[in-house]
C-alpha positions in Angstrom: -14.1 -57.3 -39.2 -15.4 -58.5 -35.4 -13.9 -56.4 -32.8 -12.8 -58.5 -30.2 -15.7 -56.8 -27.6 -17.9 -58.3 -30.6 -16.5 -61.4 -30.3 -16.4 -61.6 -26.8 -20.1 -60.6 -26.2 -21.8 -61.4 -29.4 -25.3 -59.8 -29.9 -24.4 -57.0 -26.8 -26.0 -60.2 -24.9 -29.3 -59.5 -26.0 -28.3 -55.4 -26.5 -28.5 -56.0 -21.9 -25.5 -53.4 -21.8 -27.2 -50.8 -23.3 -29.2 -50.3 -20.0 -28.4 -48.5 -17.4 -30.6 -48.9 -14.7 -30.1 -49.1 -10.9 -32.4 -50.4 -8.2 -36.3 -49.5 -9.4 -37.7 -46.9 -6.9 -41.0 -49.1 -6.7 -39.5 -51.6 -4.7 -38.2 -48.8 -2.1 -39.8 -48.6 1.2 -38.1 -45.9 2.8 -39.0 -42.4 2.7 -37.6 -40.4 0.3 -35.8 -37.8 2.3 -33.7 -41.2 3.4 -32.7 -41.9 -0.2 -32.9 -39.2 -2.6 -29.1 -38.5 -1.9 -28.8 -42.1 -3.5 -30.6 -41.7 -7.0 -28.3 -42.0 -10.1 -28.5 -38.8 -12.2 -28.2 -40.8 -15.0 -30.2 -43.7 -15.2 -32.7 -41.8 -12.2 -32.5 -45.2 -10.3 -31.3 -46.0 -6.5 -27.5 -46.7 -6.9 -26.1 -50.0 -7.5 -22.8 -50.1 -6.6 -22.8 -47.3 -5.8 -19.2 -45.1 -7.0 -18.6 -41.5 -5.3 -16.8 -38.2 -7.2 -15.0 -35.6 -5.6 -17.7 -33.6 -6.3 -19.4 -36.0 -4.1 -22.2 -36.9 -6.1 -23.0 -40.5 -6.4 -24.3 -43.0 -9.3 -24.2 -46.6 -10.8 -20.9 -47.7 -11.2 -22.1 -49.3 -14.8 -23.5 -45.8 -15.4 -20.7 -43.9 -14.7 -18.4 -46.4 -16.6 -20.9 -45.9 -19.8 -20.9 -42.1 -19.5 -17.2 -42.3 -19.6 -16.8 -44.4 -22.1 -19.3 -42.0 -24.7 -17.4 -38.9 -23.5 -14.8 -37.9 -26.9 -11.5 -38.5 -26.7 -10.2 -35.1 -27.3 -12.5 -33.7 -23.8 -12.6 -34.4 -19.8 -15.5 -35.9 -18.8 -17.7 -33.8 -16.2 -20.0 -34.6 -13.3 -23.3 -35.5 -14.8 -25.3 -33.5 -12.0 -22.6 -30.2 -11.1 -20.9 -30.2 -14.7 -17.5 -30.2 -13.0 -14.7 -31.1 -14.8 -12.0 -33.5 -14.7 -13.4 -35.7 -12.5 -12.3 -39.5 -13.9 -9.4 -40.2 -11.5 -11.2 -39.2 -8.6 -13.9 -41.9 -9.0 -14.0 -44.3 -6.1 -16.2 -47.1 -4.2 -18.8 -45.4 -1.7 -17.6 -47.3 0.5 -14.1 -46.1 0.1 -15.0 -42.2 -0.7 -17.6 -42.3 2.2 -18.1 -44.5 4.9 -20.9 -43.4 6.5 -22.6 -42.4 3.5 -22.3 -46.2 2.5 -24.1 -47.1 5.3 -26.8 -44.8 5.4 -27.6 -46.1 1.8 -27.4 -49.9 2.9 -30.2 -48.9 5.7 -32.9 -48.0 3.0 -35.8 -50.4 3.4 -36.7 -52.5 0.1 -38.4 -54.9 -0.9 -37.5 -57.7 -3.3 -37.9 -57.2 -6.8 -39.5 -60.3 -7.1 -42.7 -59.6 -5.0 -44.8 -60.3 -7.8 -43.8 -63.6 -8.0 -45.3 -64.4 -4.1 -41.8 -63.0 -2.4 -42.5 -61.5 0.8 -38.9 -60.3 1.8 -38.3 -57.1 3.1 -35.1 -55.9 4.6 -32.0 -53.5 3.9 -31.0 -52.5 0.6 -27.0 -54.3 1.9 -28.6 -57.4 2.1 -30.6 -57.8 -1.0 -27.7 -58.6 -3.0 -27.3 -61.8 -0.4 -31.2 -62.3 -0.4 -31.1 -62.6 -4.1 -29.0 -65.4 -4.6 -29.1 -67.3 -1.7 -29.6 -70.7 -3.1 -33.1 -71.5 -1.6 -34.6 -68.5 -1.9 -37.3 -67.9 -4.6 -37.6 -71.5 -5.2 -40.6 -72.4 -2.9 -43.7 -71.0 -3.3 -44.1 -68.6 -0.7 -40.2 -67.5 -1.5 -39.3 -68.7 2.1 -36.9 -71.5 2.7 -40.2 -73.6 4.8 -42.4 -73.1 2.0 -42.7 -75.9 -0.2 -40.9 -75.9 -3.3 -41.8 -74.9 -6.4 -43.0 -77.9 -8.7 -42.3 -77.1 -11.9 -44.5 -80.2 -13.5 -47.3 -79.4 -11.8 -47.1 -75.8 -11.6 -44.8 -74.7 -14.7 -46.5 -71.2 -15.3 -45.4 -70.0 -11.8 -42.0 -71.6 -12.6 -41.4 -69.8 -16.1 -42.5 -66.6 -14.3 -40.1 -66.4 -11.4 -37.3 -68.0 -13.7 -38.1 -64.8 -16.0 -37.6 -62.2 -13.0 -34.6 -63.9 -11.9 -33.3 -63.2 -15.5 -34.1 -59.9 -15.5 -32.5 -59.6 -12.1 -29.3 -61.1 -13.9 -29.3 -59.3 -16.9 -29.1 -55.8 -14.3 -26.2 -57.4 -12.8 -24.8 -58.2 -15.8 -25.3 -55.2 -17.4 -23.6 -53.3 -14.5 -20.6 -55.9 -14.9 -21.5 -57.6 -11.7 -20.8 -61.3 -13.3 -20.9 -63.6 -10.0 -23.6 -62.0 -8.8 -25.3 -62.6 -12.5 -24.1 -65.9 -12.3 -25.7 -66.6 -9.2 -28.9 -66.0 -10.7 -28.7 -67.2 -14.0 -27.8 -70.7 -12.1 -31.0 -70.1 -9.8 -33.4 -69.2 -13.1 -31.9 -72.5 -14.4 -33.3 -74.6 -11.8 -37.3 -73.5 -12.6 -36.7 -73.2 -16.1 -33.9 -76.0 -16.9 -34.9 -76.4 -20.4 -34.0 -72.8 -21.4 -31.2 -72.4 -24.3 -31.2 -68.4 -23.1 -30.3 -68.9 -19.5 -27.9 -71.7 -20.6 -26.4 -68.8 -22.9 -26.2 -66.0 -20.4 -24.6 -67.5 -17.9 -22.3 -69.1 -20.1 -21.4 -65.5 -20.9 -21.0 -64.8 -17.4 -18.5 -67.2 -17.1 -16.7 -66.6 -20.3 -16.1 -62.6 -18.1 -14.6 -64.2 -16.0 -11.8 -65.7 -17.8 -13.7 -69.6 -16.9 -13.3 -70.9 -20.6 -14.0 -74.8 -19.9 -17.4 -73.8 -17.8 -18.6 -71.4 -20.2 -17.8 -74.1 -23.3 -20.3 -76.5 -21.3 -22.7 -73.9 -20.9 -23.3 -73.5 -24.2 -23.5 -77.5 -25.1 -26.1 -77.3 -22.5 -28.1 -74.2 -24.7 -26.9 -75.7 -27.8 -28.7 -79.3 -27.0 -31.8 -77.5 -26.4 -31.2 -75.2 -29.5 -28.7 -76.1 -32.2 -29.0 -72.6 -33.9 -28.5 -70.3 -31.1 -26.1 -68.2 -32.2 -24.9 -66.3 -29.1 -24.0 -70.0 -27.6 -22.2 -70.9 -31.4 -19.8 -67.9 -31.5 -19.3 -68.1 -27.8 -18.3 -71.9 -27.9 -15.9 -70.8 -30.7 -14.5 -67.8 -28.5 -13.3 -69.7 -25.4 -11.7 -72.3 -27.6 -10.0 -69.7 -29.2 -9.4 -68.3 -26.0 -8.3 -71.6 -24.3 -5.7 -72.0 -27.9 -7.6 -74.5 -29.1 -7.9 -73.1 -32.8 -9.2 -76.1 -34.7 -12.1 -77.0 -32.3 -12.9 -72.9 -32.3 -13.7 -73.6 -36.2 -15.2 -77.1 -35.7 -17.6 -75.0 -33.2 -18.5 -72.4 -35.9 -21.6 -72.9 -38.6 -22.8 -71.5 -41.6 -24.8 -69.0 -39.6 -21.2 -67.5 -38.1 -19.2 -67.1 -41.5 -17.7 -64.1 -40.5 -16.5 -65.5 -37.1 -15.2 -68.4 -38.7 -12.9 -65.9 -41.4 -12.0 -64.4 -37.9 -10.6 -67.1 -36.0 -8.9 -68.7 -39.6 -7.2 -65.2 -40.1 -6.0 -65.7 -36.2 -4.8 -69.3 -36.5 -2.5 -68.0 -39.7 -1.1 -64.9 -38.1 -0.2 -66.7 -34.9 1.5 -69.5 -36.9 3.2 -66.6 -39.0 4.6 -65.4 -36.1 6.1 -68.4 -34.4 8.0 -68.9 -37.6 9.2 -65.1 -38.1 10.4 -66.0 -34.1 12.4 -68.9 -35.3 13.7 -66.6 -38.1 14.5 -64.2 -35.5 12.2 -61.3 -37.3 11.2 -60.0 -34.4 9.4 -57.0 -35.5 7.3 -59.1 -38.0 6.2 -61.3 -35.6 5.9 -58.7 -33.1 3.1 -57.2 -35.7 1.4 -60.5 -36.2 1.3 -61.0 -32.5 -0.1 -57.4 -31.9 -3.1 -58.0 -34.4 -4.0 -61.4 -33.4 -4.1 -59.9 -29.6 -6.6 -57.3 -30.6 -9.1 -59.9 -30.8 -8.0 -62.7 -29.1 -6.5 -62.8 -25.5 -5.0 -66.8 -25.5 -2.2 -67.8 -23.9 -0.2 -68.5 -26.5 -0.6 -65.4 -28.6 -0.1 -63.5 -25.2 4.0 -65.6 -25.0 4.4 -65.5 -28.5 4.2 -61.7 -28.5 6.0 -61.6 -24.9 9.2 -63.2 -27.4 9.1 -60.9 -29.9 9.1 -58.0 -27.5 12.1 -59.6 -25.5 13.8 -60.3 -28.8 13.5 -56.5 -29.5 14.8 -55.8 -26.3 11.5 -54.8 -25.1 11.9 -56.5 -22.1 9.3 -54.7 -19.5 6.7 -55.2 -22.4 7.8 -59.0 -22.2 7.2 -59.1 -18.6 4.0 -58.0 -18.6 2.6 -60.1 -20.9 4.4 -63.0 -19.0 2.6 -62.3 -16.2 -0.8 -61.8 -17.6 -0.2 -65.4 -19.1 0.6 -66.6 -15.8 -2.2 -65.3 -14.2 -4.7 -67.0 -16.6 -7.1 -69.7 -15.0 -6.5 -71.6 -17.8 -2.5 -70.8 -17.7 -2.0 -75.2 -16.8 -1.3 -76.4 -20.1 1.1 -73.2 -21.1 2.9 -72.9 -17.8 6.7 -74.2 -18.4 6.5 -71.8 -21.2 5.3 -68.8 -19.7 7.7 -69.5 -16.7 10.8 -70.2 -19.2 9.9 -66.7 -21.4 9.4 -65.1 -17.9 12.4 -66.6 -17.0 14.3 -65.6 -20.3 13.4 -61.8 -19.7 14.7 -61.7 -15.8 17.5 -63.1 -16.9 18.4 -60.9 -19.9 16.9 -57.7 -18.1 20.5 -57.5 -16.8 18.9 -55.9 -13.3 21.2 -57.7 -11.0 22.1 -60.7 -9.2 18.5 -60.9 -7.8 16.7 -60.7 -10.8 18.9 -63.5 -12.3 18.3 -66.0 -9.6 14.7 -65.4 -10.4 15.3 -66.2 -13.9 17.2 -69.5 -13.6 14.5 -70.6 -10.5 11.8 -69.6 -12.9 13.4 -71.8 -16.0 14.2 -74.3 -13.4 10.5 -74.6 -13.0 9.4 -75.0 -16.3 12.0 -78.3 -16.1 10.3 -79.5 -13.8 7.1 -79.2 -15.3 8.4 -80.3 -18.6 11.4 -81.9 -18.0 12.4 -83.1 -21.6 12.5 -79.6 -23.2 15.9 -78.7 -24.9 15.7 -75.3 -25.2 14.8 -75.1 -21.8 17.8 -76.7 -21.1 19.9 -74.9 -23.0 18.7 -71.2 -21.7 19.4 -72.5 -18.4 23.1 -73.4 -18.8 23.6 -70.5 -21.3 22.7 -68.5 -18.7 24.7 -70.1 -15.7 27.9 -70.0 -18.5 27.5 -66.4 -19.3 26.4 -65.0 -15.9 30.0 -66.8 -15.1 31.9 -65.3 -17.4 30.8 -62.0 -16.7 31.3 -61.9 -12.8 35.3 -63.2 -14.4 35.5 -60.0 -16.9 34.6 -57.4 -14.4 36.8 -58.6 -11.6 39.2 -59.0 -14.3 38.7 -54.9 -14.9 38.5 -54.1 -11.3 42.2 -55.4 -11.4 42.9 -53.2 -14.6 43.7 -56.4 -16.7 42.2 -54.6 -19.1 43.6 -57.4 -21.9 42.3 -59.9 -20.5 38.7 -58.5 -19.4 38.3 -57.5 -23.2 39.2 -61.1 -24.3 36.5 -62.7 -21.8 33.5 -59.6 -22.8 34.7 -60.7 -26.4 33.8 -64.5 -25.5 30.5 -63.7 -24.4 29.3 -61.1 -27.6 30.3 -63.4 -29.8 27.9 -66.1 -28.2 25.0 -63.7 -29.0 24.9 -65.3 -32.8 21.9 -65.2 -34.1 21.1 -69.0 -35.1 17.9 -70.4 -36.6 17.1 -73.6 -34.2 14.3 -75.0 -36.9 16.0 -78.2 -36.1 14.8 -78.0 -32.7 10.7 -77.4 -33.9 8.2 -79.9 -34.6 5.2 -79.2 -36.3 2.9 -77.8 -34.6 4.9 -77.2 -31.3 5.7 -74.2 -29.6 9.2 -74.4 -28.6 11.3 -71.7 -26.9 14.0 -69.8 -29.0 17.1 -70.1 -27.7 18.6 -67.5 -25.4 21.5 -66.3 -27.3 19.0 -65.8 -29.8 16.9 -63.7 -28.1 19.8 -61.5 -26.3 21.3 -59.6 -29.7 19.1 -56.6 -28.8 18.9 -56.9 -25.1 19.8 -54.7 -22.1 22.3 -57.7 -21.2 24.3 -57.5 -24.4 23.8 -53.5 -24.2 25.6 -53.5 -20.9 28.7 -56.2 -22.1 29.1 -54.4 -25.2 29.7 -50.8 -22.4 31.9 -53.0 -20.6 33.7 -54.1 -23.2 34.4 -50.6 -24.3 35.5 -49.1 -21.1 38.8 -52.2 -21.5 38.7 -50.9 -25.4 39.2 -47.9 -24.0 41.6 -47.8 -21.4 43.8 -49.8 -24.1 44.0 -46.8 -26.2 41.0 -48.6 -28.8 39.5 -45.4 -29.4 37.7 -47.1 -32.5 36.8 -50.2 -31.3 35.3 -48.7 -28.1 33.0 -46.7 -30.4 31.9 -49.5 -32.3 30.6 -51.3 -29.2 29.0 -48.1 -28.1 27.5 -47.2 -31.0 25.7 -50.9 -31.0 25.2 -50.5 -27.3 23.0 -47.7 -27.6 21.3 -48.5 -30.3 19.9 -51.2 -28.1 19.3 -49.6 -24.9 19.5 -46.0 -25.7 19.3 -44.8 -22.4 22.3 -47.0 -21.2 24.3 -44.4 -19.5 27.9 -45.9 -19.6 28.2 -46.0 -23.4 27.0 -42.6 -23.6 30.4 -41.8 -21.1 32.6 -44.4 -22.6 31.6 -42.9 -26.2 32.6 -39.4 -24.9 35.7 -40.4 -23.4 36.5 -42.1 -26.6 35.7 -39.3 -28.9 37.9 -37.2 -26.4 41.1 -39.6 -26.5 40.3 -39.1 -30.6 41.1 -35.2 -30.0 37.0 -35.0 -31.1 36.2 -32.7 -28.4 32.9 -31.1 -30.3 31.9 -34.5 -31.2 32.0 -35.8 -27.4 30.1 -32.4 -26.4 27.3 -33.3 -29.0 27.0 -36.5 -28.2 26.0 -35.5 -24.1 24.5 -32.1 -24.9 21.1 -33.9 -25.9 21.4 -35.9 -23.8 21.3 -33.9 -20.8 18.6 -31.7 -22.2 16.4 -35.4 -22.9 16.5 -36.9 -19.4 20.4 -37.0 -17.9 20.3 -33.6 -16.5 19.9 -34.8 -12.9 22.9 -37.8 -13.1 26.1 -36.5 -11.8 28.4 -38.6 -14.1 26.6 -37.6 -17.1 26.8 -33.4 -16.2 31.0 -35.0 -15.1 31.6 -36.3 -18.2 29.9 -33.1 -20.0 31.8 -30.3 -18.1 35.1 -32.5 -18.9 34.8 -32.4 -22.4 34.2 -29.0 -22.5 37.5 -28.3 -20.1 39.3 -30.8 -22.6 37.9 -29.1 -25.3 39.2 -25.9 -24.4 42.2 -26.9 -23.4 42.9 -28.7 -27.0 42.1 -25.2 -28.5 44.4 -23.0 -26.2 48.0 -22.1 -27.9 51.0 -23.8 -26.5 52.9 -20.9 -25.0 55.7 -23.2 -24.1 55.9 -23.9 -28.0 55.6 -20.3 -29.2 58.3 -19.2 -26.6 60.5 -21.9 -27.9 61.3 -23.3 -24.0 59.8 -26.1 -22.2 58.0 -26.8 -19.4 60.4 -27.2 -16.8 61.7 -24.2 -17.6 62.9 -21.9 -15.0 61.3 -18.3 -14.5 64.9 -16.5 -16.0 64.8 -19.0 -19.2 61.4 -17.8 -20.3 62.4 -14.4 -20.3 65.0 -14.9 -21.7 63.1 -16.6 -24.7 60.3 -13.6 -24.7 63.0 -11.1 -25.5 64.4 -13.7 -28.5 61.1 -14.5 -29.8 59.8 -11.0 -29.6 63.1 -9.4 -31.5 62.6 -12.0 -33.7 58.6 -11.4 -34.8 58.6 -7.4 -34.1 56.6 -5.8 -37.3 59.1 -3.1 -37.7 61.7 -5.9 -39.0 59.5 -6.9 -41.5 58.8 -4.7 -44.5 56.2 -7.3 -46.4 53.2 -6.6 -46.0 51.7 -9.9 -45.6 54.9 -11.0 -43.8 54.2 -8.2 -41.6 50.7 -9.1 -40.5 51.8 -12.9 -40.2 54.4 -11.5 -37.6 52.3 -9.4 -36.3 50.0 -11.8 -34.9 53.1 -13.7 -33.8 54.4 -11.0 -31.3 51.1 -10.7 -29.5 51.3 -14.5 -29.0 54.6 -14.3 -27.9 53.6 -11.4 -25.3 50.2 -13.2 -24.4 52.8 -16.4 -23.8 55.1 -14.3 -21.4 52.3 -12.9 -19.4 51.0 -16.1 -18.7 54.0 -18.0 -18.0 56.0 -15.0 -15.9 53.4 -14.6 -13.4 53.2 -18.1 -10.5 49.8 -18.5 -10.2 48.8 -18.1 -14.3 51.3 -20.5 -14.9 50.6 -23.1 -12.7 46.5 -22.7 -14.0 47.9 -22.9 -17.5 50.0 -25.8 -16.2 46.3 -27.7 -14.9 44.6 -27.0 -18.6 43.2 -23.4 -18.2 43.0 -21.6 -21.1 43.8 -17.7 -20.9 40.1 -16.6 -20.3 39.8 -19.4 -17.4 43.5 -18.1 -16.2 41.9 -14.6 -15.8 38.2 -15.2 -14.3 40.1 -16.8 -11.8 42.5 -14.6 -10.8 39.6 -12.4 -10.7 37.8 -14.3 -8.1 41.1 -14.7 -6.3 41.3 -10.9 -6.2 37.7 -10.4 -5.1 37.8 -12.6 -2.5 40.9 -11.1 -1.0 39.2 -7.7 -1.2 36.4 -8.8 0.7 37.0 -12.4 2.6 33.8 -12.3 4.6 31.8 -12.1 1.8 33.1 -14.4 -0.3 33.9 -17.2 3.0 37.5 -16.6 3.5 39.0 -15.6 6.8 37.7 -13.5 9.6 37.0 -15.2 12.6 34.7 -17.9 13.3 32.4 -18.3 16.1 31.6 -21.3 17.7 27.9 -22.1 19.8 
């Protein structure tokens, strides 16, 4: 199978970025105490684009890329000169890492690499780069812009032999991933040696970098005229149609010679079709997986929105987004736009970020209208969209005014408009067409959020069951959506399933909520509750209530305690049972005869609360000052 760097450069372009060579030192003039500061330790060359480490040695930028790239994946990379370690993220432009260093450097005195060829220039290693592809020079025969230009009829030997050094020249640059710059001279080698499939070739692969799939197409029918079998121009041609989505004239590009290409770009065309109909099907995940591969060797626009829908149908929307905007970023993005805006529109919108983010979505889909103003489910997103946005502004002013009823009855309204509907009727063969939006919102951070709201009105009407049902859902879509999580706990509380709602946050805080103040709330709540549930009713085991005056409950100790003393009972198991009985019924009276235990019991304290704060109370009165009560207070 072709990886798509294989694909993309077939033949390593000639096996060009396997060198890695600077600027040669022959064509230096300066001495060498000005530049030897400036030789790449790894390809022993004068830097060329030039990149600086923290260690402050300097090198190729190509170089430095290609001695990353070799380094294992399991260990840091190191200088090449100092051995030092870890020094990746520190790289940075000479210019940036060392101003003055850069300029020192672009003083070195060179001459141009093509003096054999008659040029006489000599100047500052900053302005070869300019000198080089300046569109006159090299061209006349003295290589000065009043020299007479080179006649390549008359003198085609001096032609061939220029066009050849300008090559070389552009396959440095090209090498080093310096592609305008190779451009520039593959263009310039073109105009001595016109006739040349090679240069036609290169820069067609110059162009295909950078992302200029019509120009590089016509660069090869330029190569391929001269040479019908030139393979590099064959499977290039068929890249940038496959790059530009235009499958069938990928293969109608491809020959014998390029078999396995042509199995390549066949096994692309099926998976992308595959996953446009496991879209419509609304199996994500599948087509999410036939996206994935087909992106591994192909970067097109469409497989680039087709996976940006199956992420947003998993609810991956920040994955969508990303891929949205690489789409829209493409020169080539014309034909695709009102689909890359409506998918970039459908994620803002179902992202759930806010009011903001929403008008971006509908201006967005509103766009793609108006580039393509008869598409349905354009149309239908938009006022999908509008409709639900309005009814959920209704349901939470609707809560805000505890109408819990009603609230519940709208959120209901909107979840059950997130069906999941096949739209095949809205497809034509061979035509992308959006899914529609409630489609795409069953596992998204919008219906994640309804189904919490929902729940809080589930749950203040007592719907204990319900309201976990919609948070159960809502967290299996957006896991980290902090009001289920809450909601769930409050629910499993009102269900007397104290333990539950403390498992249910303990992870959670230990995860990633340990630094939101509702989620610790919430926690610390359940485990008061929780307490609380377990304490013994005192009121209960005196036999009084809770209004009960300080003589009543005394009167009850000395009845309940007659009542369940051991020495009236001669069984022994109806002894112990008693037993355990009268020190309840003295526990009760301590708590409830004294003011202050009572009222803490009163507020959900259980007995070991009751007496750690009494403690502190006790402490505190010992020693105010220490503990910030009383004494007297200063003021500056």
């Amino acid at each position: 199978r072709l990886t798509r760097t294989q694909i993309i450069n077939p033949n390593s372009h000639n096996n060009r970025a396997t060198e890695m060579t600077g600027f040669s030192l022959e064509n230096i003039l300066s001495d060498e105490a000005h530049y030897s500061e400036f030789l790449c330790a790894i390809c022993f060359s004068l830097v060329d684009e030039a990149q600086i480490l923290r260690c402050s040695h300097v090198f190729c930028k190509y170089c430095l890329h290609e001695w990353f790239r070799r380094v294992s994946l399991n260990e840091e990379p190191r200088c090449p000169s100092c051995n030092e370690g870890n020094v990746r993220k520190d790289v940075k432009s000479l210019k940036d890492g060392n101003p003055l260093a850069a300029r020192i450097l672009g003083k070195v005195q060179c001459s141009c690499p093509l003096k054999s060829q008659g040029c006489k220039w000599e100047g500052d290693y900053s302005e070869l780069q300019s000198h080089l592809t300046n569109s006159q020079e090299h061209l006349t025969d003295g290589g000065r812009e009043d020299d007479d230009e080179i006649n390549t009829s008359t003198n085609p030997e001096k032609a061939q032999a220029t066009a050849a050094a300008l090559k070389t020249q552009a396959d440095s640059k090209y090498a080093s991933a310096s592609y305008q710059a190779a451009r520039a001279l593959y263009s310039k080698a073109l105009v001595l040696s016109p006739d040349s499939a090679k240069l036609w070739a290169n820069r067609a692969a110059c162009w295909f970098q950078e992302e200029q799939y019509q120009a590089c197409i016509d660069d090869c029918d330029h190569a391929l005229a001269v040479d019908p079998m030139l393979s590099s121009a064959i499977k290039r041609k068929s890249k940038a149609h496959l790059e530009l989505s235009q499958f069938d004239r990928a293969l109608a590009a491809c020959t014998e010679s390029t078999n396995e290409m042509q199995l390549q770009i066949q096994g692309i065309q099926h998976a992308v079709k595959q996953g446009f109909t496991c879209l419509h099907k609304n199996e994500f995940a599948i087509a999410a997986t036939h996206f994935t591969k087909s992106l591994k060797y192909c970067g097109a626009i469409i497989i680039l929105l087709g996976a940006a829908l199956a992420e947003i149908g998993l609810g991956r929307i920040e994955r969508g987004l990303r891929l949205t905007l690489q789409a829209l970023r493409r020169h080539d993005a014309g034909e695709f736009r009102a689909l890359a805006c409506a998918v970039r529109g459908v994620a803002l919108i179902l992202q759930d970020a806010g009011d903001r983010e929403f008008e971006a979505g509908c201006k967005l889909l509103r766009e793609a209208l108006r580039l393509d103003p008869d598409n349905r489910p354009v149309k239908m997103a938009l006022s999908f969209a509008k409709d639900t946005k309005a009814l959920h502004d209704e349901a939470r002013v609707l809560t805000k005014t505890r109408e819990f009823s009603k609230a519940a009855e709208i959120y209901t309204k909107i979840i059950d408009s997130f069906t999941i509907e096949s739209i095949a009727k809205h497809t034509e063969e061979d035509k992308v067409v959006l899914p529609t939006l409630n489609q795409l919102a069953t596992s998204s951070p919008l219906r994640a959020i309804i189904l919490a709201e929902r729940a809080n009105c589930l749950l203040r009407l007592n719907d204990f069951i319900t309201a976990l049902r919609d948070c159960a859902t809502s967290i299996y879509i957006k896991d980290d959506c902090i009001d289920a999580h809450i909601i769930k706990a409050a629910a499993l509380r009102g269900l007397n399933r104290f333990d539950d709602a403390l498992s249910e946050l303990e992870p959670i805080l230990e995860r990633w909520g340990s630094n939101d103040i509702r989620l610790r709330h919430a926690y610390e709540t359940a485990q008061f509750e929780a307490r609380k549930f377990k304490r013994p009713d005192y009121y209960a085991i005196l036999g009084c209530r809770k209004i009960s005056t300080e003589k009543e409950i005394k009167t009850a100790y000395y009845q309940r305690s007659k009542e369940h003393h051991p020495d009236r009972h001669q069984d022994a198991t109806d002894k112990a049972h008693h037993e355990k009985l009268f020190k309840l019924v003295g526990e009760a009276f301590e708590i409830l005869s004294q003011e202050q235990k009572r009222k803490l019991y009163d507020e959900g304290f259980d007995k070991e609360a009751i007496e750690e704060r009494i403690a502190a109370a006790e402490r505190a009165a010992r020693d105010p000052h220490r503990y910030g009560y009383g004494g007297h207070h200063h003021h500056h």
